[in-house]
TIVEXDREN-762789 format. One record per residue (C-alpha): x, y, z; chain; residue number from 1; residue in three letters. Coordinates in steps of 0.5 Angstrom, whole numbers, plus 500, padded with zeros to 3 digits. Layout:
N
X;Y;Z;A;NUM;Ala
...
This chain:
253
823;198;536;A;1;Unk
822;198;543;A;2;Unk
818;191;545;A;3;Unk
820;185;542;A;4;Unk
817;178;544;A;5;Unk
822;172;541;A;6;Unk
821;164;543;A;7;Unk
827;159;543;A;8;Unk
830;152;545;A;9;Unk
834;151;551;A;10;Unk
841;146;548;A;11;Unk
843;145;556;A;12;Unk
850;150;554;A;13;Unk
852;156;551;A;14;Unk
848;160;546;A;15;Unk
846;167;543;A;16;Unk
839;168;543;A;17;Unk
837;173;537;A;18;Unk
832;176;533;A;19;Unk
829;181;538;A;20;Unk
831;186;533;A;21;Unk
835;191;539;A;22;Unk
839;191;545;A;23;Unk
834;188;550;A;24;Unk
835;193;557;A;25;Unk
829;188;561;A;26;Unk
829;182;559;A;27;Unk
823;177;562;A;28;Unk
824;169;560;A;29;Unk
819;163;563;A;30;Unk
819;156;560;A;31;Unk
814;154;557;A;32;Unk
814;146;555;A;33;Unk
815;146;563;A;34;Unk
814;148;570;A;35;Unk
820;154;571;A;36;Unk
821;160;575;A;37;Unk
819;167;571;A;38;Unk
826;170;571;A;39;Unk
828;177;569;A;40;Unk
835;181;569;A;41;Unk
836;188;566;A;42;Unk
842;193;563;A;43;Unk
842;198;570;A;44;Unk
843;192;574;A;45;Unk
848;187;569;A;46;Unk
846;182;565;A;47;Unk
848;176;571;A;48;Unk
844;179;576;A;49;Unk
837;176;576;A;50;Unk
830;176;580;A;51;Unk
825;172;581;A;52;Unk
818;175;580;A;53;Unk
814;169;582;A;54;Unk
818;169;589;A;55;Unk
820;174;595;A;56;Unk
828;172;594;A;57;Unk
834;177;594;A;58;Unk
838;178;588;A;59;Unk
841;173;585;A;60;Unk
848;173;581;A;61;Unk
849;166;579;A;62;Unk
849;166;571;A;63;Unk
846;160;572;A;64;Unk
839;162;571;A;65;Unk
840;169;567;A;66;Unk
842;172;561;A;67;Unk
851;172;561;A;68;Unk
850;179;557;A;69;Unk
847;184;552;A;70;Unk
848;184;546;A;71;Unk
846;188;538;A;72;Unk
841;183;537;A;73;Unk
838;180;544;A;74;Unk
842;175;550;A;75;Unk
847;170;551;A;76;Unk
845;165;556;A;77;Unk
851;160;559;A;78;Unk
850;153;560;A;79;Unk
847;149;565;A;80;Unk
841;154;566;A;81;Unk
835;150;568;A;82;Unk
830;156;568;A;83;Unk
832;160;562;A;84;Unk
837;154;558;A;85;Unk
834;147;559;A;86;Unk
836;143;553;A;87;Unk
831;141;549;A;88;Unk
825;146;553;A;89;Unk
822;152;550;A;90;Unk
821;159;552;A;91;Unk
820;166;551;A;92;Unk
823;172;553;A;93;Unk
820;179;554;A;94;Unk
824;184;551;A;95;Unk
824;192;552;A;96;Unk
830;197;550;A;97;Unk
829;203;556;A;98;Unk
836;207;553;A;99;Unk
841;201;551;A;100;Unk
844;201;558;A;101;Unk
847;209;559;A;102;Unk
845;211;566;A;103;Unk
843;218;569;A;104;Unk
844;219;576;A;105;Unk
840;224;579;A;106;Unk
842;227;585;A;107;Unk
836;229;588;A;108;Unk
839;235;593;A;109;Unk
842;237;586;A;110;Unk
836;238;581;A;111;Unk
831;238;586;A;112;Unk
827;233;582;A;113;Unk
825;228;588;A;114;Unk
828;227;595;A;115;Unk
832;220;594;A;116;Unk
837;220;590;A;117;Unk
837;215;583;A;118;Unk
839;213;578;A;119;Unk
835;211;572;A;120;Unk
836;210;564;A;121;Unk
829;211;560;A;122;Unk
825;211;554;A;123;Unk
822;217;553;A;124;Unk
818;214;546;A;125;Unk
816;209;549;A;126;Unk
815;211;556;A;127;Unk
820;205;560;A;128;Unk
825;205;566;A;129;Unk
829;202;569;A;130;Unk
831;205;576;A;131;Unk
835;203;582;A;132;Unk
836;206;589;A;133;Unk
838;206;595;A;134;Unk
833;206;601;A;135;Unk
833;211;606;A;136;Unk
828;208;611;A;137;Unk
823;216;610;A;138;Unk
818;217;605;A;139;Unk
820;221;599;A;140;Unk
820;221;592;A;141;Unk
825;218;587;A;142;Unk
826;220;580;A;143;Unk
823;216;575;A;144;Unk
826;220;567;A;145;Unk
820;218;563;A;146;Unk
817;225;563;A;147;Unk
810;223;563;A;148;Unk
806;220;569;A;149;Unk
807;213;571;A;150;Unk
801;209;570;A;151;Unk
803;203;573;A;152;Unk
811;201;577;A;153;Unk
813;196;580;A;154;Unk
819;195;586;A;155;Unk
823;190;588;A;156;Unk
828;189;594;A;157;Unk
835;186;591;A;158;Unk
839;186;597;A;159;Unk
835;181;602;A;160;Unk
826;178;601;A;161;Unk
821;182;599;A;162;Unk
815;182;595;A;163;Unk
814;185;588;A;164;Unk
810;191;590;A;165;Unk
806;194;584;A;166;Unk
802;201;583;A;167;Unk
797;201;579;A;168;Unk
793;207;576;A;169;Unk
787;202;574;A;170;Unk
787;198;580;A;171;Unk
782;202;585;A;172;Unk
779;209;584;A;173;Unk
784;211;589;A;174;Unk
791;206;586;A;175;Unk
797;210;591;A;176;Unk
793;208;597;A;177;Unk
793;200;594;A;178;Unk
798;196;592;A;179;Unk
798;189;589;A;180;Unk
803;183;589;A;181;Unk
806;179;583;A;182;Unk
809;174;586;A;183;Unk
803;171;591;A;184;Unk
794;171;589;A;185;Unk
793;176;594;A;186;Unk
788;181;592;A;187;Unk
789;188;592;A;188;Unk
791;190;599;A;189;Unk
790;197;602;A;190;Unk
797;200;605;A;191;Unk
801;206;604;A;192;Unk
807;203;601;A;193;Unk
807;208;596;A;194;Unk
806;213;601;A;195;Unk
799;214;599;A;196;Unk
802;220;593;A;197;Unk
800;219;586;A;198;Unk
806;219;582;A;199;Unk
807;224;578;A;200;Unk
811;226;570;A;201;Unk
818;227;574;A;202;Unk
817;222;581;A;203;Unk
815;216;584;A;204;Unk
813;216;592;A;205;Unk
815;210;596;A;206;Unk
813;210;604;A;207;Unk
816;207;610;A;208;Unk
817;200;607;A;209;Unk
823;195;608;A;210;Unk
820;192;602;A;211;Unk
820;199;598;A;212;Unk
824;204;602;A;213;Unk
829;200;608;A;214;Unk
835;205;610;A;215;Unk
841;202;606;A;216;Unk
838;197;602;A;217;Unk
839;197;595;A;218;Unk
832;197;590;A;219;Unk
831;195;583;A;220;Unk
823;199;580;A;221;Unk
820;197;573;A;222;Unk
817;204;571;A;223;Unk
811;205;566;A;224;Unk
808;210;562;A;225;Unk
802;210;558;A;226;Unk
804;211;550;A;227;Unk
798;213;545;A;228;Unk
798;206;540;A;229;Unk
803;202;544;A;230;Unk
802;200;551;A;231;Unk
795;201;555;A;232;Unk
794;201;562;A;233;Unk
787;199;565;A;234;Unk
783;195;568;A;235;Unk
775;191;567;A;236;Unk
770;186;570;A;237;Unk
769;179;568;A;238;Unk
762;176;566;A;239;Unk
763;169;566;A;240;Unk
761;168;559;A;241;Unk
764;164;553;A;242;Unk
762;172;551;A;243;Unk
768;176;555;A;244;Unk
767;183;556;A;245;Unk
771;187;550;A;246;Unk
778;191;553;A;247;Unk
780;196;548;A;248;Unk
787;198;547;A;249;Unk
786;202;541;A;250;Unk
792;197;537;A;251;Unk
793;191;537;A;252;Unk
796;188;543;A;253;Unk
């Protein structure tokens, strides 16, 4: 209902990728028959609006590389789009449903739910959003909408370069002193990104940061909760052995 993974051929033109069984509000896409970017657009943002996640750049909105629109039953894609429509190539695309695109604003001197204003559309059931703001360049809070405490978020810079800055409830036995980086190899690194607070049911925190809180500078977060027999967050230590460690999930991923 809410998590769908579909695999398709690119054809080099315009076409409607189906089968995903509700309107996608993430949509995640890599290639698989060949080397590509990991490319990921969202409803919050429009559908020609895309990032990388395996690189630092800016918001791209060239529809070149990202889904054209959402539809009922998944996305269309436009002709010429290498990354996500080469003719003849495979792929998958990730697709989560957070609220079918409809938004709330959250005006922090308001509700006094956070101290930097957002607007976010969640998936309570499936403890998903997709929230965007506007840095002010002090550390705050923004509200996230799940209503439950995040587990793990992800930050993105869309107006210039800057990293995927990733919180992670499992990560270390203190995880809002750390952070890690999707688009680089780097271990965890111990910074005070996420202001060194642990998010909360109603907000996130994000420090000084350019790459999370620049004054005037526009950010896209990707929010999780964990759900009972849905989604899992944790973390386990390799043996090298042919006879891995067994992660539990409670269901199968």
């Amino acid at each position: 209902d809410y998590f769908n993974t579909v695999l398709y051929t690119g054809n080099g033109s315009t076409q409607s990728i189906t089968g995903v069984g509700f309107q996608p509000d993430w949509v995640w896409i890599k290639g698989r028959s060949f080397g590509s970017n990991n490319r990921v657009t969202d409803s919050s943002r429009g559908a020609s609006k895309g990032l990388k996640i395996n690189g630092t750049d800016a918001e791209d909105t060239s529809s070149t590389y990202y889904a054209t629109a959402f539809g009922s039953d998944g996305f269309s894609l436009n002709s010429g789009a290498g990354d996500v429509n080469q003719n003849t190539e495979t792929f998958v695309a990730w697709n989560w449903k957070a609220n079918g695109g409809t938004t709330t604003t959250n005006d922090a001197s308001s509700t006094g739910v956070g101290s930097i204003d957002s607007v976010y559309q969640a998936n309570t059931t499936a403890g998903f959003s997709i929230v965007t703001y506007t840095g002010t360049g002090t550390a705050g809070t923004i509200a996230h909408g799940i209503g439950a405490k995040l587990n793990m978020y992800i930050v993105k810079i869309r107006g210039g370069a800057g990293a995927w800055y990733t919180y992670h409830g499992a990560n270390t036995a203190a995880p809002e002193t750390d952070f890690l980086q999707l688009q680089d190899t780097a271990v965890t690194i111990d910074g005070a990104v996420f202001n060194d607070t642990a998010p909360t049911s109603t907000v996130f925190s994000v420090g000084t940061s350019t790459g999370l809180n620049g004054n005037g500078s526009t950010y896209v977060a990707y929010c999780f909760a964990e759900v009972e027999g849905y989604s899992k967050f944790g973390s386990y230590t390799g043996n090298g052995s042919a006879d891995g460690p067994f992660v539990y999930t409670g269901f199968r991923p």
